[in-house]
C-alpha positions as CSV (number, residue, x, y, z in Angstrom):
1,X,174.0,31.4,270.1
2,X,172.5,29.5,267.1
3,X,169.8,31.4,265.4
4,X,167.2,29.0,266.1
5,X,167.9,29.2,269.4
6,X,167.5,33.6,269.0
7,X,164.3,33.0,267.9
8,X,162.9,30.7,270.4
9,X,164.5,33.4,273.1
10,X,162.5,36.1,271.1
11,X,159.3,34.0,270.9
12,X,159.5,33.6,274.9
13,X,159.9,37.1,275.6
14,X,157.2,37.9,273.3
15,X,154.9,35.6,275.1
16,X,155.8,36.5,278.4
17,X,155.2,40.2,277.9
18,X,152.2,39.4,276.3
19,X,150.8,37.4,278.9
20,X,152.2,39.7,281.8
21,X,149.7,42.3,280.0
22,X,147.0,39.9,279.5
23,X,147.1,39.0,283.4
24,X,146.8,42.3,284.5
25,X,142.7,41.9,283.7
26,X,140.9,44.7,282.0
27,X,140.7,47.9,283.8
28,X,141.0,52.1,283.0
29,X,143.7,51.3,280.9
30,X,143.4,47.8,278.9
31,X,140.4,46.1,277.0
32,X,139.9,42.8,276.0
33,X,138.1,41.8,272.8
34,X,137.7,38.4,271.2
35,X,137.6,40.0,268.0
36,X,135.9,42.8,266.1
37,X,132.7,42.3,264.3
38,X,131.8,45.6,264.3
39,X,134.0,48.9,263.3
40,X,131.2,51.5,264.6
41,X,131.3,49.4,268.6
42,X,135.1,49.5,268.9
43,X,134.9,53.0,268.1
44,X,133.6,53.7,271.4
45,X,136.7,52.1,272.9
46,X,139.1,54.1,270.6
47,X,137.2,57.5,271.5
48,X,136.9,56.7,275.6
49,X,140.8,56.0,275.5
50,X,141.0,59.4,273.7
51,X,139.2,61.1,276.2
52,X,140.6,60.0,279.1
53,X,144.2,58.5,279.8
54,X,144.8,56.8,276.9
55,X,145.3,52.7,276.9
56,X,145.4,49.8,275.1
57,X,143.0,47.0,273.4
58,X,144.5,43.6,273.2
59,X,142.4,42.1,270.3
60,X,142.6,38.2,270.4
61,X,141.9,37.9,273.9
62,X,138.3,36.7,276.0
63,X,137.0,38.4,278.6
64,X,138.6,36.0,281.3
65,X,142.3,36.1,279.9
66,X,141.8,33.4,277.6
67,X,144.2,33.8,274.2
68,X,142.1,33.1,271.3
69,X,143.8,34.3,268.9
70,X,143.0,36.6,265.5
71,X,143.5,37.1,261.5
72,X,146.1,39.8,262.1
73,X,145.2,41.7,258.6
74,X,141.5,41.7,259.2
75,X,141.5,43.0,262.7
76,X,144.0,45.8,261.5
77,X,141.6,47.2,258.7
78,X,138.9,46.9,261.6
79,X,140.2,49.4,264.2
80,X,141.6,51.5,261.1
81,X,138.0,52.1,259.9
82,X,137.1,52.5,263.6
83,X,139.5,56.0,263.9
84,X,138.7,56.9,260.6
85,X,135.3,56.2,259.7
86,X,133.2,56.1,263.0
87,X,135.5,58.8,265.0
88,X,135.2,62.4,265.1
89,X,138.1,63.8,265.2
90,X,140.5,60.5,264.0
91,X,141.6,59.1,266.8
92,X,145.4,58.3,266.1
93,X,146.4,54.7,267.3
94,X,149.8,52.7,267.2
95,X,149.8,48.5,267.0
96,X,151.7,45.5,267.3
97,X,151.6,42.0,267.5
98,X,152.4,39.8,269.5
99,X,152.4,35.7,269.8
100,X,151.0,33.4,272.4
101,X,152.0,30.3,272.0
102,X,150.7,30.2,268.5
103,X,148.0,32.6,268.6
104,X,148.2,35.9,267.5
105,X,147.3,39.2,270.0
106,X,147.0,42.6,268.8
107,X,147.7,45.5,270.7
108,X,146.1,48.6,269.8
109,X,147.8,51.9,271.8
110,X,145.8,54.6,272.0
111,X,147.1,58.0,273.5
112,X,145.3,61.1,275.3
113,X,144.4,63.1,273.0
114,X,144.9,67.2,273.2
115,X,141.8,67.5,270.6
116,X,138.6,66.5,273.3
117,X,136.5,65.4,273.0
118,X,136.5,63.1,270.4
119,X,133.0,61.3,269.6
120,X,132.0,57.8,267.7
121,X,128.7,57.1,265.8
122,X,126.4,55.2,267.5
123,X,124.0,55.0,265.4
124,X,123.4,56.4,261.5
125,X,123.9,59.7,262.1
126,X,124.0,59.6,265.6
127,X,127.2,60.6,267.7
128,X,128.2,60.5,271.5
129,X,131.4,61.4,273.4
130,X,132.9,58.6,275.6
131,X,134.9,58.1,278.2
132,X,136.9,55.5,280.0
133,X,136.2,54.6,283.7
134,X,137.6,51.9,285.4
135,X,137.1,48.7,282.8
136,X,133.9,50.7,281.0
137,X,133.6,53.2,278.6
138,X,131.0,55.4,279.9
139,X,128.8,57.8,277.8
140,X,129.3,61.5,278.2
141,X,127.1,64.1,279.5
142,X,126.3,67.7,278.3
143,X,128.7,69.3,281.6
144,X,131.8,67.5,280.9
145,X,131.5,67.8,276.7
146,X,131.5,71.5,277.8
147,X,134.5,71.5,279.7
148,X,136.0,69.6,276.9
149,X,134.5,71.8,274.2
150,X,137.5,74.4,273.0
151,X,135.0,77.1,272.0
152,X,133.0,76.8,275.4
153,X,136.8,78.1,276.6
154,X,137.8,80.7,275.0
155,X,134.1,81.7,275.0
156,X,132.8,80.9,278.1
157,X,129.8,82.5,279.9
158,X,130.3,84.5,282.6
159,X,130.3,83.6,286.2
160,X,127.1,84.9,288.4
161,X,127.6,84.6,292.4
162,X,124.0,85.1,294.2
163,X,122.3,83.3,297.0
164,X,120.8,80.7,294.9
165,X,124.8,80.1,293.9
166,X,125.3,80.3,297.8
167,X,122.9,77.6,298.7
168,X,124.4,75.1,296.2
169,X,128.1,76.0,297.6
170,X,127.1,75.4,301.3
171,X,125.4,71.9,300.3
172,X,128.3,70.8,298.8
173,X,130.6,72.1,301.6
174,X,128.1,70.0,304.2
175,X,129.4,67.0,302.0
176,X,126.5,66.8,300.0
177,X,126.7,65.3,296.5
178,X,123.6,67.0,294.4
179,X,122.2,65.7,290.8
180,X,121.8,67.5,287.8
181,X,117.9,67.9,288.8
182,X,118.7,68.9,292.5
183,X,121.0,71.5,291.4
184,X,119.2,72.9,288.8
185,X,116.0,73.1,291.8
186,X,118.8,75.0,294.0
187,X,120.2,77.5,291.2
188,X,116.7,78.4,290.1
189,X,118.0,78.3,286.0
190,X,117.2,77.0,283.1
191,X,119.3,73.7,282.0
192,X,121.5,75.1,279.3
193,X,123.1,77.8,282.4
194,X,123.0,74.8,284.9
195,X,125.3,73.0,282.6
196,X,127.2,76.0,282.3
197,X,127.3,76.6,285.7
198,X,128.5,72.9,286.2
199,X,131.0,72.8,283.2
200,X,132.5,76.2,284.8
201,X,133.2,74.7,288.5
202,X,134.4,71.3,287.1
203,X,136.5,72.5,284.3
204,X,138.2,75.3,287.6
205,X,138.6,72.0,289.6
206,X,136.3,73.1,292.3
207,X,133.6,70.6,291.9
208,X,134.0,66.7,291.1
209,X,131.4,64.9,288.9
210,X,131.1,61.1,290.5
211,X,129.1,58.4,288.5
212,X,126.1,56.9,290.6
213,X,124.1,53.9,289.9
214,X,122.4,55.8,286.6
215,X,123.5,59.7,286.4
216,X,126.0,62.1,287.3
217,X,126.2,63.7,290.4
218,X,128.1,66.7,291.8
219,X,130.2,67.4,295.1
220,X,133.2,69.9,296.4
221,X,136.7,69.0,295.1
222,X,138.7,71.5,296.0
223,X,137.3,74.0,299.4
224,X,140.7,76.0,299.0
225,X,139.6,76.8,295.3
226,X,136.1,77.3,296.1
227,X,137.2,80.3,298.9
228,X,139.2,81.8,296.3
229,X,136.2,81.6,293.8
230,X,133.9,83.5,296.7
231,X,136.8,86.1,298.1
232,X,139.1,87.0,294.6
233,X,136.7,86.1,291.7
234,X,136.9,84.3,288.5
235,X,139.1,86.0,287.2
236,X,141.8,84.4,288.7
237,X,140.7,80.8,287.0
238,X,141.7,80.3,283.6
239,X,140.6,77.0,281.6
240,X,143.2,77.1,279.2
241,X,145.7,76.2,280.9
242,X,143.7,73.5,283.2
243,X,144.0,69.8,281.7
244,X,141.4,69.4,279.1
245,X,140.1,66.3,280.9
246,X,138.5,66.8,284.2
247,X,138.4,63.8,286.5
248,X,135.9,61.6,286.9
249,X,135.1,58.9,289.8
250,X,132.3,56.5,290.4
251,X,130.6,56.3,293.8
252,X,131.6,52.9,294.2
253,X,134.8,51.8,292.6
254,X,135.0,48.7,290.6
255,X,138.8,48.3,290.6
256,X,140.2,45.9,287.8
257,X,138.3,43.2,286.5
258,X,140.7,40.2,287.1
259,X,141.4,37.1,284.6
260,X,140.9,33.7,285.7
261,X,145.0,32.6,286.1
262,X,143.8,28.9,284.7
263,X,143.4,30.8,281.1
264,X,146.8,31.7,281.1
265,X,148.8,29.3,279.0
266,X,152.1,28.6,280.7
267,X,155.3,31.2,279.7
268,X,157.6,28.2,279.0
């Protein structure tokens, strides 16, 4: 084969690879972004990929699939003062490029990291764990920075089982799903030994923390785990060795945010 004709082969499989990733829309995942204007916003994307299950940003691309291309150079030192400037810990990222038609796309991979949670700047001085959910990075709370919080594990408080404790278990086992406020009312404690309370059954898998409409909000994951909890005691649950990333779900699911299949150029 002719070498011209190798690199129009190459081009085509570059493009269609591209655009196979580009049609899959954004979701938990894969981010869009036009392009970067700011290194402290994409930081929150770099830090909620950390957090949760890793993904990838394709830079050079609109919200509806649409390939606008970049300045490969300039979006590079972008994302690298992102991870190193505006993240806490770095967050490590691979890239690449890739060509549509004649535009440019790059493709930031970002990996789960083992060194949760990793947090951004938000503002001077300011800085936030994130996490990505569905096709959003979603500000952490106090419970699940605690779960992720290496000292809060090898140092955790110790677990207290009294009829206050009771209530809040048989609530969740009638299918209840409580707020941070409405537990705190049940438990009868102060916030700082709610959230420990909460960062205890969450990071043990017993209890699930589901995204509402504005807050967090708690429910039984696991009744098997929870009967051990009551009948053999804590000692039996040991943080770490659980994932260092509990799961998350919101109470109603957005699924992927689609592209609009007319912004696709054509693979050929």
């Amino acid at each position: 084969m002719p070498a011209d004709s190798t690199a129009s082969w190459a081009h085509l499989c570059f493009m269609s690879h591209v655009l196979r990733m580009i049609a899959e829309g954004e979701h938990q995942q894969q981010d869009f972004k036009t392009r970067i204007d700011d290194s402290r916003k994409i930081a929150r994307t770099l830090v909620a990929f950390a957090n949760a299950d890793g993904g990838r940003l394709l830079i050079g691309v609109k919200d509806n699939g649409t390939v606008s291309g970049v300045r490969v150079d300039e979006e590079l030192h972008m994302v690298e003062a992102a991870a190193e400037m505006y993240c806490r810990p770095v967050v490590a990222f691979q890239s690449q490029v890739w060509k549509a038609d004649v535009r440019s796309v790059v493709e930031v991979v970002v990996e789960p990291s083992r060194q949760r949670p990793h947090r951004c700047e938000v503002e001077e001085g300011k800085w936030s764990a994130f996490l990505r959910l569905e096709d959003e990075n979603i500000q952490v709370n106090a419970v699940l920075a605690r779960c992720w919080d290496h000292r809060f594990r090898a140092d955790r408080p110790a677990f207290e089982y009294d009829k206050n404790v009771g209530k809040l278990f048989k609530s969740w086992r009638n299918g209840k799903l409580l707020g941070f406020r409405q537990v705190s009312r049940t438990v009868r404690k102060p916030a700082h030994a709610v959230e420990d309370l909460l960062a205890l059954l969450v990071g043990w898998g017993i209890v699930e923390m589901v995204l509402g409409d504005r807050n967090f909000m708690y429910g039984l994951a696991d009744e098997e785990a929870l009967v051990n909890l009551e009948t053999r005691g804590p000692a039996l649950f040991d943080l770490s060795v659980l994932p260092p990333s509990p799961k998350v779900r919101r109470l109603r699911p957005r699924g992927v945010r689609p592209v609009d299949p007319r912004a696709l150029p054509p693979e050929s």
